[in-house]
C-alpha positions, 0 to 999 in steps of 0.5 A, spaced: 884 295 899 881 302 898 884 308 902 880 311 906 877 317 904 877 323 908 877 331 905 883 333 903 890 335 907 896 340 906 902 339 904 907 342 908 907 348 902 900 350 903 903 351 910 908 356 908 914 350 909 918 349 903 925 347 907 932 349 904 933 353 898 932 349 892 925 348 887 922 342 887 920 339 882 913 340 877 910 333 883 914 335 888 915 327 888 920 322 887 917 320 881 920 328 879 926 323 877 928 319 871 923 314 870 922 312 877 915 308 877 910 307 885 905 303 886 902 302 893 897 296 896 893 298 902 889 294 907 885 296 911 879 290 914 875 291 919 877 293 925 885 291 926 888 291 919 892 297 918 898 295 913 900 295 906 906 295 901 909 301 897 914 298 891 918 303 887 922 302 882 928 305 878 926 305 871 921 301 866 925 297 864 928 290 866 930 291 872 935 285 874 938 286 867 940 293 866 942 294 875 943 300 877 947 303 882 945 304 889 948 307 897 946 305 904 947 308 910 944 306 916 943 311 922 940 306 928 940 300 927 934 297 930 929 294 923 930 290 918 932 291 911 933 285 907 938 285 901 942 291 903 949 287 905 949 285 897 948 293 895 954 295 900 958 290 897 957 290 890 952 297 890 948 295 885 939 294 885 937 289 881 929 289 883 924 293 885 924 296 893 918 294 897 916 297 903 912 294 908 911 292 915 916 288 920 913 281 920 912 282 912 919 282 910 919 275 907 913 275 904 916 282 901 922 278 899 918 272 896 913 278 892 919 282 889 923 274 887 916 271 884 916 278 879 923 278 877 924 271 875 918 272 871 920 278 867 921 276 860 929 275 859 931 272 866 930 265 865 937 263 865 936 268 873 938 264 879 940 269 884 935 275 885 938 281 891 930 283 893 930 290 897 925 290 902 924 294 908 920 296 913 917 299 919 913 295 925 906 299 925 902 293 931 900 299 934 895 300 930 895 293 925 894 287 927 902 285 925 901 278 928 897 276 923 901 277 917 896 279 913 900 281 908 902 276 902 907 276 896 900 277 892 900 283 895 906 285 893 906 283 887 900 287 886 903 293 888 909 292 883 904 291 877 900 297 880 908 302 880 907 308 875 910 314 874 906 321 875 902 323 882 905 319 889 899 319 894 901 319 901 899 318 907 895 313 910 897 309 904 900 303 902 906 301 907 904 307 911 897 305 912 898 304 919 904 308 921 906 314 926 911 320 926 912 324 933 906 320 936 901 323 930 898 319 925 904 320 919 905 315 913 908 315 906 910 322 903 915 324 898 918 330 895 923 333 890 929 338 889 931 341 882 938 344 881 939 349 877 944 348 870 949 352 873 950 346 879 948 340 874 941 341 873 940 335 876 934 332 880 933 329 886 927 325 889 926 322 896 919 318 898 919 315 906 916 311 910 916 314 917 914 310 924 919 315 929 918 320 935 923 324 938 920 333 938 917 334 933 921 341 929 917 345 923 922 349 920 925 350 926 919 352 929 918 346 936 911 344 934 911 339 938 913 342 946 908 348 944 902 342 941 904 337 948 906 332 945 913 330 945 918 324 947 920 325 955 914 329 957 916 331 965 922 328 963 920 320 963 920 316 957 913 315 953 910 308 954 911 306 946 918 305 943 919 311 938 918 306 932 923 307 925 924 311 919 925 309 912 927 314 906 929 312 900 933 317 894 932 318 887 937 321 883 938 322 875 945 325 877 951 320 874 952 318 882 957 312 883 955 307 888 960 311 894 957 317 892 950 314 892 951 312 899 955 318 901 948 321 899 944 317 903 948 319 910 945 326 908 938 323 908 939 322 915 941 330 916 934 331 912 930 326 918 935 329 925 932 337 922 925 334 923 927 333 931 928 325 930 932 322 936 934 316 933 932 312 939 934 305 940 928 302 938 928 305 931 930 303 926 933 309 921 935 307 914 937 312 908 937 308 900 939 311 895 940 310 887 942 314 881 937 313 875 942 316 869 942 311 863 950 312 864 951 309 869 947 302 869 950 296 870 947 292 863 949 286 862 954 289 855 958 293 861 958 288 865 962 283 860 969 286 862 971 293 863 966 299 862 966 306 862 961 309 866 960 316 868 961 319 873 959 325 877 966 328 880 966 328 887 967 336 888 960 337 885 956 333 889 954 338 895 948 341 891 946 334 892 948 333 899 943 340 900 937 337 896 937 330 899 936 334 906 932 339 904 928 334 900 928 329 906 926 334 911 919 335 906 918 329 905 918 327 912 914 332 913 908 331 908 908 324 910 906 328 917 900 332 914 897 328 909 896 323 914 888 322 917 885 320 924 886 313 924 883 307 929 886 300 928 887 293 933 884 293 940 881 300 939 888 304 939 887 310 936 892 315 932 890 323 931 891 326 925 896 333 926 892 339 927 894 344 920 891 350 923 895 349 929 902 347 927 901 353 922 899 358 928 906 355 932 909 356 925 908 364 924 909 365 931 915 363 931 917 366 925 915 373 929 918 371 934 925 371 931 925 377 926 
């Protein structure tokens, strides 16, 4: 379950990419936000194992107890994201959020159920909501072989800690694509400034899609050759999905939480994603302030909650783009060269190449 090792890859900001007008945080990660922990497995075996799992969670405590509100949106719909018609009817999280591949999705169902009906304080539980979502990686895994178990995600649940998120061909990115190069796991944060709340935002993706790749709006992908509709007929595999998940420590409500999904969205179309009909394009989001946790004390009777106004929630919609749009594009970067099942091959994004385009085109416009 070790991740390959490779010399060290940029970050978009070593790049010169730093989307949008807002700071990162000190990790330029969701777990900038809160007390957000991740913990990620790997699965790399012989020569067609290329999968994993990727596990946040929204705080350290009990989960189910002490919920915390969340927002869905869905761009295309080709996937699977198990547990969200609970979230869009009660807007709430009650366990973890685990990330895998397609025909793992039970066995990330299974995990994350085992794990919270075993925490101290849910014996008397009877019904767990688990969230999971994914990405269809047999391009390079042996995804028929359902290598995944819920060990393995239970595994990735005890390993979630707060700190540094890896990324790239990590955990439920391991055998993942982006713009038909390597891409993976990356993650990326915002930071407001006091006078817009000062409130911090996170976002962690898992990507698996095409389209024409843009770096800051430089069209990285028509000048490398690589892009969907070459000589104008499709490309022989379907452009995969997308999964992005958001992080706030802002008092959002469930209606907010899920308008600020919607903008992730935004985040995913800037980097040139054309949504196609085999991808699967989901945004999840949740706020981390104690606020607005659903405890079991508030959910007795009628509670108050804090709750950002409406009218102060756009510096949020900026972040979440301009921190998606990072993320996406780190998942991209630090990715390497991987070989997986029947010798499919999969290169790793040339840095020195995206950043030759990138300067020339800001030259180029003034």
């Amino acid at each position: 379950m070790a991740a390959p090792t490779a010399p060290a890859r940029p970050r978009a900001r070593d790049l010169g990419v730093a989307p949008g007008v807002f700071p990162p945080g000190s990790l330029n990660a969701i777990t900038d936000v809160g007390d957000i922990r991740v913990g990620q497995v790997t699965l790399i075996e012989g020569a067609s194992v290329r999968t994993g799992v990727t596990a946040i969670a929204a705080h350290g405590g009990n989960l189910f107890q002490d919920k915390v509100p969340a927002g869905f949106a869905q761009g295309n719909g080709f996937g699977k994201f198990a547990g969200t018609t609970q979230v869009i009817e009660l807007g709430e999280l009650e366990t973890p959020i685990i990330l895998t591949n397609t025909l793992s999705v039970p066995e990330g169902m299974a995990g994350a159920v085992e794990w919270t009906l075993a925490q101290p304080g849910n014996g008397e539980v009877r019904s767990v909501n688990a969230v999971v979502g994914e990405t269809n990686d047999g391009y390079l895994n042996d995804i028929r072989g359902r290598h995944v178990t819920k060990d393995h995600v239970k595994t990735a649940i005890a390993a979630m800690a707060r700190g540094p998120v890896a990324e790239g061909c990590v955990g439920a990115g391991t055998g993942t694509q982006c713009f038909h190069w390597k891409g993976g796991i990356g993650t990326s944060s915002r930071a407001l400034p006091a006078a817009l709340g000062g409130w911090k935002l996170g976002v962690l993706v898992q990507t698996n899609y095409g389209g024409v790749l843009q770096v800051g709006g430089a069209p990285v992908g028509v000048e490398l050759g690589k892009f969907e509709y070459q000589d104008f007929v499709e490309r022989h595999r379907a452009d995969g999905s997308c999964v992005m998940i958001v992080a706030t420590d802002a008092p959002l409500s469930d209606r907010n939480l899920a308008r600020l999904s919607r903008r992730a969205l935004f985040g995913q179309a800037r980097t040139g994603s054309s949504f196609s009909n085999g991808s699967g394009d989901y945004a999840f989001a949740f706020s981390t302030h104690e606020g607005v946790r659903r405890t079991p004390e508030r959910r007795k009777g009628q509670a108050a909650y804090q709750d950002l106004a409406n009218d102060y929630v756009s510096p949020l919609f900026q972040a979440v783009i301009e921190a998606t749009e990072e993320a996406l594009l780190n998942a991209l970067f630090q990715a390497t060269t991987t070989v997986g099942v029947d010798g499919h091959k999969l290169e790793a994004i040339d840095p020195a190449s995206v950043k030759k385009i990138i300067d020339a085109h800001r030259l180029a416009v003034g």
